[in-house]
N, C-alpha and C positions, 0 to 999 in steps of 0.2 A: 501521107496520112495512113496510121495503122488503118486496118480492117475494122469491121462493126461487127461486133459480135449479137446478132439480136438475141439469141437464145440465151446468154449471158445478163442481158441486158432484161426480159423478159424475168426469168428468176431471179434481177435484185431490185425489181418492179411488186413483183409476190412480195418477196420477204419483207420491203420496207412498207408498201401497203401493209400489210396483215401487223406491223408491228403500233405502225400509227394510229391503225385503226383498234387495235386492243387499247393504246393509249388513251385514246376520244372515247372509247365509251369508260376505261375505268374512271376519268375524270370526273365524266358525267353524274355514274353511280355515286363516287365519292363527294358530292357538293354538300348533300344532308352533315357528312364530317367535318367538313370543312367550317361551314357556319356553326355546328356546335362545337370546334376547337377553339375559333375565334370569339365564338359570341358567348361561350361556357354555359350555354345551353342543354338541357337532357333531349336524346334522341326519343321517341314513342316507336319505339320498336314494331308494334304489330302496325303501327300508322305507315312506316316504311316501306314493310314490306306488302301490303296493302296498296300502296301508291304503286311499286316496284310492278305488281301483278298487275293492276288494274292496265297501266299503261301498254307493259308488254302483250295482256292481250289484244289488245287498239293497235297498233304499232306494226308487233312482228310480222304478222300478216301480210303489212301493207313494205315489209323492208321484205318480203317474197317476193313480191311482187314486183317492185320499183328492180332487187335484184336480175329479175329473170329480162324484165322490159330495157335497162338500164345497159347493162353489162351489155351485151351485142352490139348497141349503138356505139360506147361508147371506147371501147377499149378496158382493158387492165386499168394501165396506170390514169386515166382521167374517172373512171369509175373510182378507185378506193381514192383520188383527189376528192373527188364531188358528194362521194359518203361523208367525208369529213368532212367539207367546210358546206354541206349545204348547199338550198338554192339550186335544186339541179332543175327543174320544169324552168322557171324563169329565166334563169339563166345558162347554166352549164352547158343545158342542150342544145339552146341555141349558138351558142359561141362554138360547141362544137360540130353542130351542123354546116355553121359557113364557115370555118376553117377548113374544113370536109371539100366543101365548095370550092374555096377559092386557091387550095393547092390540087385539087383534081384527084383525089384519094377512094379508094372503095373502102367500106367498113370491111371489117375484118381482114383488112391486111397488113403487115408489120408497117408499112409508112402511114398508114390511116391512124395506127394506135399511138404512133409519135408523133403524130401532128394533133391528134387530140388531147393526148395529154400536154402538149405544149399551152394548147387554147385554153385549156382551164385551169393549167397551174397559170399562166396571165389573168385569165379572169377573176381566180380566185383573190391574186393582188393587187389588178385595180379595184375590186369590190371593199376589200379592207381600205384603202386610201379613201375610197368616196362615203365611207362609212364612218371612219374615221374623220375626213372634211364636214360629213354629214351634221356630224355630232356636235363639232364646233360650233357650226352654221344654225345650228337647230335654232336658238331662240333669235336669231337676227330675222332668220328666212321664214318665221312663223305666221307673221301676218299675210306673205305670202302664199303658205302654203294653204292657208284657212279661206284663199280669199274665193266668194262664191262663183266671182268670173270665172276663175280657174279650174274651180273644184270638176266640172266635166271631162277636162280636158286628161288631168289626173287619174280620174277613172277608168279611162276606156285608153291608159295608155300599153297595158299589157295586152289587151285586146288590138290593138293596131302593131304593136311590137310581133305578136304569134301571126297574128294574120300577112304582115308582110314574109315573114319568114318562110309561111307554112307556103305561100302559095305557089313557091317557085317549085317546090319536090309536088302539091296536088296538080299542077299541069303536066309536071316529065311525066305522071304517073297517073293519070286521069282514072286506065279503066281500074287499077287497084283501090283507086283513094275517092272515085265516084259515091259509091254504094255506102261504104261508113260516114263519109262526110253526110250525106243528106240524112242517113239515118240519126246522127249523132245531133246535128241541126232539129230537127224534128222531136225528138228526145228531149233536149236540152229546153227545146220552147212548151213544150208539153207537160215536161217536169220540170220547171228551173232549180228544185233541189238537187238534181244530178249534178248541175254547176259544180257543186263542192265535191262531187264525189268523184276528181280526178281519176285518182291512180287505181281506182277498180274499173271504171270506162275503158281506162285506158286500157288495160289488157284484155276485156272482153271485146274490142274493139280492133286491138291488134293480133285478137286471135281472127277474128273474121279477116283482115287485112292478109293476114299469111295464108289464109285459105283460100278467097279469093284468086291470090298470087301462085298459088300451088297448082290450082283450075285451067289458071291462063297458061301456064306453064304447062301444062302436061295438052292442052289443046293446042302448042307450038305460038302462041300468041305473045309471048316473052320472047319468044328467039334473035326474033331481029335485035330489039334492041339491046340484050345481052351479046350479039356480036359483035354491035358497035361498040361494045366497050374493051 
């Protein structure tokens, strides 16, 4: 078996990321065209660019931020995967977490970043198939899905999905993941509008978490268990 070149491997990771991802958004932008080629429709131009703005100020901010939070955890190539197809809270991160898990990887290191990009280029194709089954199934499985018995179960099932996930990393990690957990608990019941406001929690949350981490760290309370790994 030849050698692995990771650094090889790493820049045609960049290149085809950054080129897929130029592609998804010009797509994106281009849709207003599209519908007016097809449907021979006039474009309202200042209505456009008006949408164009409005969103990207909503948005960019928050692709800063998902940026800065995202990328560390996840690698290069499972990052520009999960930019594109989405879905990365619900799904991405955790797929990539227990992949993480169950091949015994550290982030940020060349077998962490291949092993996650493996988990979400899979994730991202069983999601199309059950999406794709989904759609089929849609109006067979409706009275199903409508049905009131069910309806709680449904609810609270991303809630039981994070919460199994999360608790295995808030026990390895108690005295880090203590102090934001009860704070965010606390918050969340106090505010339940915070609910919706994921991805800026998250990183006012992850900045305390690093800090924290930094504290235990510099009072030698990390030590041990950063040797045992």
């Amino acid at each position: 078996m030849d050698s692995f070149d990771y650094s090889e491997y790493e820049k045609s990771i960049h290149r085809d990321g950054r080129i897929m991802n130029a592609i998804g958004i010009t797509l994106l932008l281009s849709i207003p065209f599209i519908f007016s080629l097809i449907l021979g429709a006039h474009i309202e131009w200042k209505g456009y660019f008006f949408g164009v703005l409005k969103l990207s100020a909503t948005y960019l901010p928050i692709c800063v931020v998902e940026f800065l939070v995202y990328v560390p955890i996840l690698g290069a190539g499972a990052s520009y995967l999960s930019f594109i197809t989405g879905n990365i809270i619900n799904m991405k991160l955790p797929c990539a977490y227990n992949s993480r898990e169950i091949a015994g990887t550290v982030a940020g290191t060349p077998e962490d970043g291949i092993v996650t990009t493996l988990s979400v280029a899979v994730s991202s194709l069983v999601t199309m198939v059950v999406i794709f089954i989904g759609v089929m199934l849609l109006i067979p499985l409706t009275p199903i899905l409508q049905n009131p018995t069910l309806k709680p179960a449904f609810d609270n099932l991303l809630p039981a999905l994070f919460g199994a996930l999360a608790a295995q990393y808030f026990t390895k990690s108690w005295k880090i993941t203590a102090v934001p957990l009860l704070l965010m608990t606390v918050l969340c019941i106090a505010v339940p509008s915070l609910v919706k406001q994921t991805t800026v929690m998250m990183i006012l949350i992850g900045a305390m978490a690093i800090g924290i981490a930094f504290l235990l760290y510099k009072k030698g309370m990390l030590e041990e268990k950063n040797n045992e790994r």
